[in-house]
KOLZARO-778052 format. One record per residue (C-alpha): z, y negated, x negated; residue in one letter. Coordinates in steps of 0.02 Angstrom, whole numbers, padded with zeros to 5 digits, always signed. Each point is the difference from the previous one (the first is absolute). Example, Ala and Ser with C-alpha at 12.3 -4.5 7.8 and 13.67 -1.06 7.14 Angstrom:
BEGIN
+00390+00225-00615A -00033-00172-00069S 
END
This chain:
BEGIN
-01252-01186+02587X -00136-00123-00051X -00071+00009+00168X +00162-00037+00050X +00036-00165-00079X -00182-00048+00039X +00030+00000+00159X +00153-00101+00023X -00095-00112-00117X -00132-00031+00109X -00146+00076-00120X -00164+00102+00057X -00162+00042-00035X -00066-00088-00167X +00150-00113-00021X +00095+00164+00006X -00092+00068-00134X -00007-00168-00125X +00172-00016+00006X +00053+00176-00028X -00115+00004-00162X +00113-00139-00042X +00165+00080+00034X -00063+00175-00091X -00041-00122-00165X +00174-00075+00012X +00116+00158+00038X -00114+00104-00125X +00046-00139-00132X +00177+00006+00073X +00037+00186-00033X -00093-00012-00159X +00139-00101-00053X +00118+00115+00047X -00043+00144-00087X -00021-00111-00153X +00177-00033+00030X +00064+00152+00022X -00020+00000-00204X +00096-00147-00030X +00177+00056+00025X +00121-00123-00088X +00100+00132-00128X +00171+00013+00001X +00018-00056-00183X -00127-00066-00124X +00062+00091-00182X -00147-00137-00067X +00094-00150+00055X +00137-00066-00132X +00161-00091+00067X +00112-00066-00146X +00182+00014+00085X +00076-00147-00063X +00205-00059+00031X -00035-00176+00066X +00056+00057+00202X +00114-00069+00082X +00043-00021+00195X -00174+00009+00130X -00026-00112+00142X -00005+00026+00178X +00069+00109+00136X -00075+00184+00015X -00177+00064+00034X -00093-00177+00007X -00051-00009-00186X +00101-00028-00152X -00001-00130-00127X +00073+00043-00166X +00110-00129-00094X +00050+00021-00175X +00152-00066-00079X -00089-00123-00096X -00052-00051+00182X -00190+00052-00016X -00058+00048+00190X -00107+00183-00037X -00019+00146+00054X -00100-00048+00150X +00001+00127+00142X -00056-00071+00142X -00145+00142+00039X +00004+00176+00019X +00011+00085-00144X -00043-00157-00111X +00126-00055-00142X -00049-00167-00121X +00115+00011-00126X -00041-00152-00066X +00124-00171+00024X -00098-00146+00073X +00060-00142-00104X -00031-00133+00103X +00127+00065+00109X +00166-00081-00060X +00151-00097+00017X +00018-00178-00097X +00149-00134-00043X -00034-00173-00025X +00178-00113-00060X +00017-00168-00036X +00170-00092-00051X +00020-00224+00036X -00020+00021-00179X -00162+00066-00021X +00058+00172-00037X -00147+00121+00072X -00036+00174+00006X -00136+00082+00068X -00051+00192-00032X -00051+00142+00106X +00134+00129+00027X -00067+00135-00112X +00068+00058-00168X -00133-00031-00129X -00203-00026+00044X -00054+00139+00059X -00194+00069-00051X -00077-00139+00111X -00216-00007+00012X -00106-00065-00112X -00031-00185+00041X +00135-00031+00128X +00095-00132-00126X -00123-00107+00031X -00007-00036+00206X +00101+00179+00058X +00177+00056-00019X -00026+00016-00183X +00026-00200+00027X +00184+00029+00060X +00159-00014-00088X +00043+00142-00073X +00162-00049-00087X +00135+00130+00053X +00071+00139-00114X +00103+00102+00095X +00132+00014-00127X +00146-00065+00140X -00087+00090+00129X +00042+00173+00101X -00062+00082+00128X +00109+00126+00114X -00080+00128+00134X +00087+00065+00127X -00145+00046+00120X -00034-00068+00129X +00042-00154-00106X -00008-00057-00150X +00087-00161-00111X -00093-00085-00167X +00136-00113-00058X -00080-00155-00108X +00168-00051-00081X -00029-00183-00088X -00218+00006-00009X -00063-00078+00006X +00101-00136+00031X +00168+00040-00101X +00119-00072+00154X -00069+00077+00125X +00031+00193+00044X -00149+00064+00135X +00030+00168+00063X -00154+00079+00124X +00055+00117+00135X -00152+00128+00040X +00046+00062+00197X -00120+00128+00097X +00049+00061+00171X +00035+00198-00058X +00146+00020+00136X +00048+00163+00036X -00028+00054+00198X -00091-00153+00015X -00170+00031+00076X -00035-00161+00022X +00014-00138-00156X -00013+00163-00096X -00182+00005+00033X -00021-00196-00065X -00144-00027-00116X +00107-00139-00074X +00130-00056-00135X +00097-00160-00053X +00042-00066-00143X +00187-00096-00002X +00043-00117-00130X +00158-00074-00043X -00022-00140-00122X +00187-00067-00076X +00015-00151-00090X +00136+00000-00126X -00012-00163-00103X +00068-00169+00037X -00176-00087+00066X -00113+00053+00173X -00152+00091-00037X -00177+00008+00113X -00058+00165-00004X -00191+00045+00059X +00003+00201+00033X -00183+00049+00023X -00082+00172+00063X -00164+00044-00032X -00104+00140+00072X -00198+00036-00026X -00096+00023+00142X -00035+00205-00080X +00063+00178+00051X -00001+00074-00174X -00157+00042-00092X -00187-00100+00011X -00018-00021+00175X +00093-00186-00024X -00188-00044-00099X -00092+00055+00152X -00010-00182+00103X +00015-00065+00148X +00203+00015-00004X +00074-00135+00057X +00193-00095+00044X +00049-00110+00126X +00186-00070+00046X +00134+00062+00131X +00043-00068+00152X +00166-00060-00043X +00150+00053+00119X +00190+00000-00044X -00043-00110-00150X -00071+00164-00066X -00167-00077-00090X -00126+00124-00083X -00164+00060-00050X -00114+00123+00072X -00120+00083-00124X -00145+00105+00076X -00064+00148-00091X -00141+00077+00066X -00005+00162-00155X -00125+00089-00037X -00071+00194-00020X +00024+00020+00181X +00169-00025+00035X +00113-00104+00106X +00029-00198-00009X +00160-00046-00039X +00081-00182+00030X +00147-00038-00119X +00125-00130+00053X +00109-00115-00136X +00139-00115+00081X +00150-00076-00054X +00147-00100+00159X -00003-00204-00012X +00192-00040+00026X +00066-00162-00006X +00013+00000-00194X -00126+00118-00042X -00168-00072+00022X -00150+00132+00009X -00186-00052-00044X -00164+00102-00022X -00152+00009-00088X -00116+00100+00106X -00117+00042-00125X -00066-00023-00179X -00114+00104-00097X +00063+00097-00124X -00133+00091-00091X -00175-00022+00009X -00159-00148-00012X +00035-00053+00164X +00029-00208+00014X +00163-00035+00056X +00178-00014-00008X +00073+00115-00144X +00156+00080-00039X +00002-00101-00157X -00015-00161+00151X +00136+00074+00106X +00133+00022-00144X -00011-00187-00067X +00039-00053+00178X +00153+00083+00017X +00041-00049-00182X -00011-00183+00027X +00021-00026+00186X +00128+00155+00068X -00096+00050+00135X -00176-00001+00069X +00036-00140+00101X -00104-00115-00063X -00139+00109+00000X -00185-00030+00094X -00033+00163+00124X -00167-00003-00031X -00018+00044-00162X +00124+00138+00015X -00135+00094+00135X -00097+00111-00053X -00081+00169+00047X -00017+00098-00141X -00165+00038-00091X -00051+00168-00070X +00070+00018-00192X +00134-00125+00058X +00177+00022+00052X +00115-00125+00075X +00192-00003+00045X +00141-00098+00092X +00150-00072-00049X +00165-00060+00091X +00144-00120-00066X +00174-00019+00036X +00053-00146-00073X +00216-00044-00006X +00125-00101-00079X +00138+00078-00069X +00162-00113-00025X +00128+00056-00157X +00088+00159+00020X -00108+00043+00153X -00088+00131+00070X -00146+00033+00129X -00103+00138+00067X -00182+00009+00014X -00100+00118+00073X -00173+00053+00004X -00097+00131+00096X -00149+00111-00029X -00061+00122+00143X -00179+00064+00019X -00105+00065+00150X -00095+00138-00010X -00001+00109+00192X -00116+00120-00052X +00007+00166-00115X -00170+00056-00005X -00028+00178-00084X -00159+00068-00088X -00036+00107+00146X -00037-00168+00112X +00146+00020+00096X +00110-00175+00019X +00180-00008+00062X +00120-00139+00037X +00167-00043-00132X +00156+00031+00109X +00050-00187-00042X -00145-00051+00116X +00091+00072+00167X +00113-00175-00022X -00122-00096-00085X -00169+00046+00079X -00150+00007-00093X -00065-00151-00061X -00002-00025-00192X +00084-00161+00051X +00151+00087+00046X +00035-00043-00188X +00063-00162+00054X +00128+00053+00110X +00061+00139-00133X +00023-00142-00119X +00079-00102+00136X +00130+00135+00056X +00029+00068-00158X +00085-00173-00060X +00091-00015+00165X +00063+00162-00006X +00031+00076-00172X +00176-00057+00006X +00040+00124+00132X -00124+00126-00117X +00129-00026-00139X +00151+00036+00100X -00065+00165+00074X -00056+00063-00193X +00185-00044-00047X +00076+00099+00160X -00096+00154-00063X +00013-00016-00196X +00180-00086-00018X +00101+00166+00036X -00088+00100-00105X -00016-00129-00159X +00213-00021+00045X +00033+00191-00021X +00095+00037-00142X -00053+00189-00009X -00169-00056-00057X -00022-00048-00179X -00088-00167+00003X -00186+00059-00066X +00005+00108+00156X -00026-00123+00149X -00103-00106-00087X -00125+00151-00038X +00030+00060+00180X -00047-00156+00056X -00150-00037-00098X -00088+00146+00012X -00002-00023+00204X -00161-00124-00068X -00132+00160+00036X +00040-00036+00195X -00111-00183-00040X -00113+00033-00153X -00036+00188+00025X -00196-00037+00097X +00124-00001+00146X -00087-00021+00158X +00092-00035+00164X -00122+00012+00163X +00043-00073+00161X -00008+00181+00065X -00153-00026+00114X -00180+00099-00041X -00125-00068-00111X -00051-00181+00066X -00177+00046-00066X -00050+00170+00088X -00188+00043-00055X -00051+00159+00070X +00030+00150-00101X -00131+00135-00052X +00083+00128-00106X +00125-00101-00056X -00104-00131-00033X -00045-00174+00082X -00159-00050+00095X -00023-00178+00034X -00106-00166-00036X +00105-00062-00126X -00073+00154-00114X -00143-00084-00035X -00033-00085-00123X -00198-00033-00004X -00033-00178+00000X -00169+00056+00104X +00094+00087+00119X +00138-00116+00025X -00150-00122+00053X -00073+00137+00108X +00155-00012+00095X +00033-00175+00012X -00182+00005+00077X +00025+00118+00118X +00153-00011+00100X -00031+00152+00100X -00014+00119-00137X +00178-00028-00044X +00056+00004+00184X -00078+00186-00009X +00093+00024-00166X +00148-00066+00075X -00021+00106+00137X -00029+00145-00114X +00147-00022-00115X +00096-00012+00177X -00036+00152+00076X +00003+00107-00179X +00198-00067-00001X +00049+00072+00167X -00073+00180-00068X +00073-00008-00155X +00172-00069+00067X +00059+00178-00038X -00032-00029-00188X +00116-00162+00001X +00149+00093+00104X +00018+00132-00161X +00059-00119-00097X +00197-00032-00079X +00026-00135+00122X +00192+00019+00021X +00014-00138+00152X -00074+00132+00120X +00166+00067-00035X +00097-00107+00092X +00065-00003+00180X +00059-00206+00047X +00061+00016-00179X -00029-00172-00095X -00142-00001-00086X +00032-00069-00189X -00165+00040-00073X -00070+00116-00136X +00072-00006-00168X -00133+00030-00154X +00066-00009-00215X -00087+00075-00133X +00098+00116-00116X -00071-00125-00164X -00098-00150+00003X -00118+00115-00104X +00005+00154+00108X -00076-00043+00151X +00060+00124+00122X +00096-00076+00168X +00170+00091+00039X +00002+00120-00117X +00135+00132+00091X +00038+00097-00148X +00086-00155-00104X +00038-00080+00155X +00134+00110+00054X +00098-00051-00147X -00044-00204+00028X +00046+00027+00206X +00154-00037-00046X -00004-00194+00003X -00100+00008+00140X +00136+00095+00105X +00142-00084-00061X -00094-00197+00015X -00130+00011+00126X +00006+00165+00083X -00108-00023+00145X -00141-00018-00128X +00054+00152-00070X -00001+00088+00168X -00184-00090+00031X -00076+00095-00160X +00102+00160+00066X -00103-00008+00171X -00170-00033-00120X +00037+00176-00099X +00052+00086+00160X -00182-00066+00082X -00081+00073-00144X +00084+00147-00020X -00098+00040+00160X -00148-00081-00060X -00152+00144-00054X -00144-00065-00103X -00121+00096-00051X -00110-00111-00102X -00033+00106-00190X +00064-00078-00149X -00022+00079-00176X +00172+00037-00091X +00000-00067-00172X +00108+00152-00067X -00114+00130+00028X -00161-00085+00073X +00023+00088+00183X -00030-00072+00171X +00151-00024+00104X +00041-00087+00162X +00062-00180-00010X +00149+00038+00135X +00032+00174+00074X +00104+00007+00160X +00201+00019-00045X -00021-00049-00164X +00100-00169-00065X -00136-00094-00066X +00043-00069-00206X -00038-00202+00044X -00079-00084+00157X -00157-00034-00075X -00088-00142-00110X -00144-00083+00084X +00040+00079+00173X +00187+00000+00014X +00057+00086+00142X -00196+00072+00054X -00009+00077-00169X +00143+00080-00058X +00029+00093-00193X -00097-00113-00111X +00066+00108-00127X -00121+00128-00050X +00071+00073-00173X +00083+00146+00079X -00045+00079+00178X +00199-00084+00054X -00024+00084+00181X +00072+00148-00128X +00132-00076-00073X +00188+00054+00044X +00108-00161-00021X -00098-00126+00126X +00024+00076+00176X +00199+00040-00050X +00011-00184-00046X -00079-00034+00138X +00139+00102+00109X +00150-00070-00090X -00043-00175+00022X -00001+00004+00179X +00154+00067+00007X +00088-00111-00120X -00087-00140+00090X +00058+00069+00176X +00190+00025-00076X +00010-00194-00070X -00102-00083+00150X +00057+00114+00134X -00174-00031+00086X -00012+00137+00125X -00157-00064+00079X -00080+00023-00184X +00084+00180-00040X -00083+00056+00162X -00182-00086-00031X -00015+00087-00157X +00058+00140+00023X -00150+00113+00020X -00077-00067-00159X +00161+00073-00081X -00005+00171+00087X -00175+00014-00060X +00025-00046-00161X +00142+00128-00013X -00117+00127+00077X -00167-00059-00115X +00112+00058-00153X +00030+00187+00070X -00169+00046-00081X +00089-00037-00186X +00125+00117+00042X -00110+00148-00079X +00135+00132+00008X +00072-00042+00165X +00188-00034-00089X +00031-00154+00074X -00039-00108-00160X -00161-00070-00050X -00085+00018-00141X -00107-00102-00130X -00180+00054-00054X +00015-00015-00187X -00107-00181-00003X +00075-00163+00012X +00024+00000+00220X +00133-00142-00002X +00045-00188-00056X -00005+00051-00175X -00157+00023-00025X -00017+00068-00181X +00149+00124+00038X -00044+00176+00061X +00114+00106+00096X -00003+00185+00046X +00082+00089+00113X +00173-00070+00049X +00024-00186-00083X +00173-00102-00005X -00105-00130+00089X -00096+00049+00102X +00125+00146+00068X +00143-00123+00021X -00099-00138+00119X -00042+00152+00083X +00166+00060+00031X +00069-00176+00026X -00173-00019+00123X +00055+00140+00106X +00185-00058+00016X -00056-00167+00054X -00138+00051+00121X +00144+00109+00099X +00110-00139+00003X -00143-00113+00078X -00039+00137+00108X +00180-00008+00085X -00051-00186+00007X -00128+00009+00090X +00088+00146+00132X -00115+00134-00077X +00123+00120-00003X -00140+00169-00040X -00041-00102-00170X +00161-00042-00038X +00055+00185-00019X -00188+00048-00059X +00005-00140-00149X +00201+00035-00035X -00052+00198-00018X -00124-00038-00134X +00109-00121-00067X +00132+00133-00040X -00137+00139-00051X -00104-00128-00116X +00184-00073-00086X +00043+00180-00071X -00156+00016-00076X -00007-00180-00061X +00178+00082-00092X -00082+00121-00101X -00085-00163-00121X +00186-00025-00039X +00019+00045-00192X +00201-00055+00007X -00032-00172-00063X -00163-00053+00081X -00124+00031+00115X -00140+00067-00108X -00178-00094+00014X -00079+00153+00081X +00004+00190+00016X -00185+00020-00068X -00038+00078-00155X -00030-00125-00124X +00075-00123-00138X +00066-00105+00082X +00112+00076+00149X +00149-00018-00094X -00022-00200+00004X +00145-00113+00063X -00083-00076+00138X +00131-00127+00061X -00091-00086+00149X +00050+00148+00127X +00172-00084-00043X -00033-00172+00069X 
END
């Protein structure tokens, strides 16, 4: 192969020779690295790592699968999830909403809109936010969730006249595949003047030029302004992270109208010894001018320095006559096209198929998001109004329904544009063979020096892709599925923000439900993924924590448990606690869901794409049927979703999805015009029911018929 590539390359003789010294050097380093690697497995779950669960959430922001930003109903912005995996927890308190009132008499108020100070750092009252007005109890303030959107109602603060309510929207709209996918949110106010004189009110938004955690201290971050269009005015603040992962570009902007004047402050430096333009400097100007107006651009630009952080700020500024009201609104949207995973494979958000893939497309979000939320609004009402109007339901039960949808954003969701990795770096094993491996400053000049050397690796790393293209096609790639279907793109959540697992099936077929019912073709997309990998087979030996043996990562007909962790999709079962290609529940969830998903989307084209991944999963669990009844049996260790449960023999849970598995796959067999495995699965069906019977103890189905404690245990979930 060598030969090969030095040929097209030109090289003989010594030259040959030189340069393939060089080459050997470079891929021996390379692959080096990659069995170092192959030790470096992110775990599912760190038992070291302490998380204090606190009550402070409220309603995230954004649409689904292009990061979430947590806001609590205090109004702290935290839990940051903009990454993979990756959760700050911490608020960023330089991120906040401000009102500044002043009366013809020299009545002024001026606070932040945040009950109490909050545990600000040490030395920021001196040029930082510490600096800021703090003044507001929260005593006559409420907040009210109703996700996608939320209310905090500051009733008489700080100014006792005035009433400000804050409207929290995010474009969650069910069968929306569109706005859904927004990486955006606005903020409405309504600001109503009840006494008897006009009041100027300042509303200010702040945002820090940070994604959560340190990297905001690592320089060279910087801000610059929006082009303004539709009186939309903003700021762009550029974020270039850190630890290897994505930039992102956040966008703040507010809509000048003809009594609503908008100005900005494009920068000033709110932590750090940098010379400049502080937060302390950017507060006093709205506090004695009422905008930024007035202020000198230059000093407010600034690249930031490493150990410094800087942020933006944007003001609407109003008059409010007696007994008036008036809306403001302000948006926040971020940019960040790429999901890059651990494994060094990069895919594009789904929001990037409108909005390209320029971080700048943060601008337009913003932009759009103030000219169109209205219509966002109106759509959430459509959905929610008939429900919240029903008189059957008692009135904690919408409100919970609705609120607990908030997984679909702040769940790690993921949402690809459905097209293969953007970054494809040959695979060896599973692995990744490229330049960007190394890491030797030495080398790296080697390289830079020698231009033909990387040609030949180039070459190399092209040639080792076509022969291992095999390796990349047995994969859980649902959109190979599809047959001039449209393509939605792959749908990725992890089953905790401390469990780091991507679909995990055996929960999921309990939360599939608000998928189906809200945004079913991304339902139907992770169907396709599960039905790619139940025809997946990878052999690759991992050691099962249980009982220290070697098992297969994915064995042909088996539902895999998740679709991986660093490798989602290429490496499925992440899960390694319990060999799960021998559990009984997944491939019967597996079965059911396509059915139910078939019955309420009445997508043909889908029933008949996956329907050889469901025959073989029906025929993969034959082998569990030890005594050739017709019902399967457990293996006395925990082999399903509940993992410190063992079942023996016939279970209540396990028995029933089978029963209900073999009903279903019949029925999707008639479907699909497979009339031989109709009758087949409908025969089994009958045989496997009567001895599914014989748990019956005349009250209950008992746990299991094994002979143990606990068979006699009221196990109600077969019930559900």
């Amino acid at each position: 192969m060598l030969d090969m590539i030095c040929h097209h390359s030109g090289l003989h003789g010594e030259r040959q020779g030189s340069w393939l010294v060089l080459v050997f050097v470079l891929v021996d380093i390379s692959l080096k690295k990659l069995q170092k690697d192959d030790f470096l497995q992110v775990s599912v779950i760190d038992p070291m790592k302490k998380r204090i669960a606190k009550s402070g959430q409220g309603v995230p922001l954004g649409g689904i699968g292009a990061g979430s930003i947590g806001r609590s109903y205090t109004g702290d912005f935290q839990r940051w999830q903009l990454f993979p995996g990756t959760c700050e927890d911490k608020p960023v308190l330089a991120n906040q909403f401000s009102a500044f009132i002043s009366h013809q008499d020299g009545r002024k108020y001026s606070t932040v809109l945040h009950p109490g100070k909050p545990d600000l750092p040490k030395g920021s009252e001196i040029s930082g936010i510490g600096s800021w007005d703090w003044n507001m109890s929260g005593q006559h303030s409420t907040y009210h969730a109703l996700y996608p959107r939320a209310w905090t109602v500051y009733d008489g603060e700080p100014d006792p006249e005035l009433n400000i309510v804050c409207r929290q929207i995010s474009p969650i709209i069910p069968h929306n595949y569109q706005q859904s996918s927004y990486p955006a949110a606005v903020f409405t106010f309504t600001v109503t003047n009840s006494g008897h004189t006009a009041a100027d009110v300042t509303l200010l938004f702040t945002w820090a030029n940070s994604v959560g955690g340190k990297s905001e201290l690592t320089g060279y971050h910087s801000n610059s302004s929006m082009i303004e269009k539709d009186g939309v005015h903003g700021i762009l603040l550029h974020h270039r992270t850190a630890d290897g992962q994505p930039p992102v570009t956040f966008a703040i902007a507010a809509q000048e109208k003809e009594d609503i004047h908008i100005s900005e402050c494009p920068c000033f430096l709110i932590s750090g010894n940098s010379d400049g333009f502080t937060a302390k400097d950017m507060w006093n100007s709205v506090k004695e001018h009422g905008s930024f107006d007035h202020l000198d651009p230059i000093k407010t630009s600034m690249c930031s320095k490493p150990g410094s952080s800087i942020g933006a700020a944007i003001a609407a500024s109003l008059k409010i006559a007696p007994k008036a009201t008036q809306d403001v609104s302000f948006s926040l949207a971020w940019a960040c096209p790429e999901v890059k995973f651990s494994s060094g494979k990069t895919y594009h958000r789904r929001y990037t198929k409108f909005y390209g893939t320029d971080v700048d497309a943060a601008a337009s979000l913003a932009h759009d998001a103030i000219l169109e939320h209205t219509t966002w609004e109106r759509q959430i009402e459509d959905w929610q109004d008939p429900i919240l109007q029903d008189e059957r339901f008692p009135a904690w039960y919408p409100v919970t329904l609705f609120n607990e949808l908030y997984y679909l954003n702040a769940g790690g969701t993921i949402w690809t544009d459905g097209l293969p990795p953007i970054q494809s770096l040959t695979a060896i094993g599973g692995k990744k063979f490229s330049l960007d491996m190394l890491n030797d400053d030495d080398v790296n000049e080697m390289i830079q020096q020698n231009n033909t050397a990387s040609d030949i690796l180039h070459r190399m790393a092209s040639i080792l892709e076509r022969m291992h293209a095999s390796i990349a096609s047995n994969s859980a790639i649902g959109t190979t599925l599809l047959h001039g279907e449209e393509n939605i793109g792959q749908f990725l959540y992890l089953e905790g923000i401390e469990y780091y697992m991507w679909n995990t099936y055996d929960v999921h077929f309990y939360a599939s439900f608000s998928l189906v019912m809200l945004f079913p073709k991304l339902q139907i997309s992770v169907q396709r993924d599960f039905a790619a990998a139940v025809m997946m087979h990878d052999p690759e030996k991992l050691r099962i924590l249980h009982d220290g043996k070697w098992a297969a990562r994915k064995v042909l007909g088996a539902v895999p448990h998740d679709l991986g962790l660093y490798d989602p999709w290429f490496k499925v079962n992440a899960y390694t606690l319990y060999n799960t290609d021998r559990w009984k529940d997944l491939n019967p969830k597996f079965v059911l869901q396509v059915y139910r998903d078939v019955v309420a989307t009445g997508d043909k084209s889908f029933a008949r794409a996956v329907w050889p991944s469901v025959y073989m999963a029906m025929a993969y669990m034959e082998q569990f049927d030890k005594d050739k009844d017709g019902m399967i049996e457990n293996e006395n260790f925990p082999d399903q979703t509940y993992d410190v449960w063992s079942m023996a023999g016939i279970s209540a849970y396990c028995g029933g999805l089978w029963v209900a598995a073999l009903q279903a796959a019949s029925a999707l067999a008639r479907e699909v015009g497979d009339e031989a495995s109709e009758k087949l699965f409908w025969d089994k069906y009958e045989k496997a029911k009567s001895v599914y019977s014989k748990l019956w103890n005349g009250s209950y189905f008992n746990y299991d018929d094994g002979d143990n404690k606990v068979r006699q245990s009221v196990w109600s979930l077969p019930n559900c």
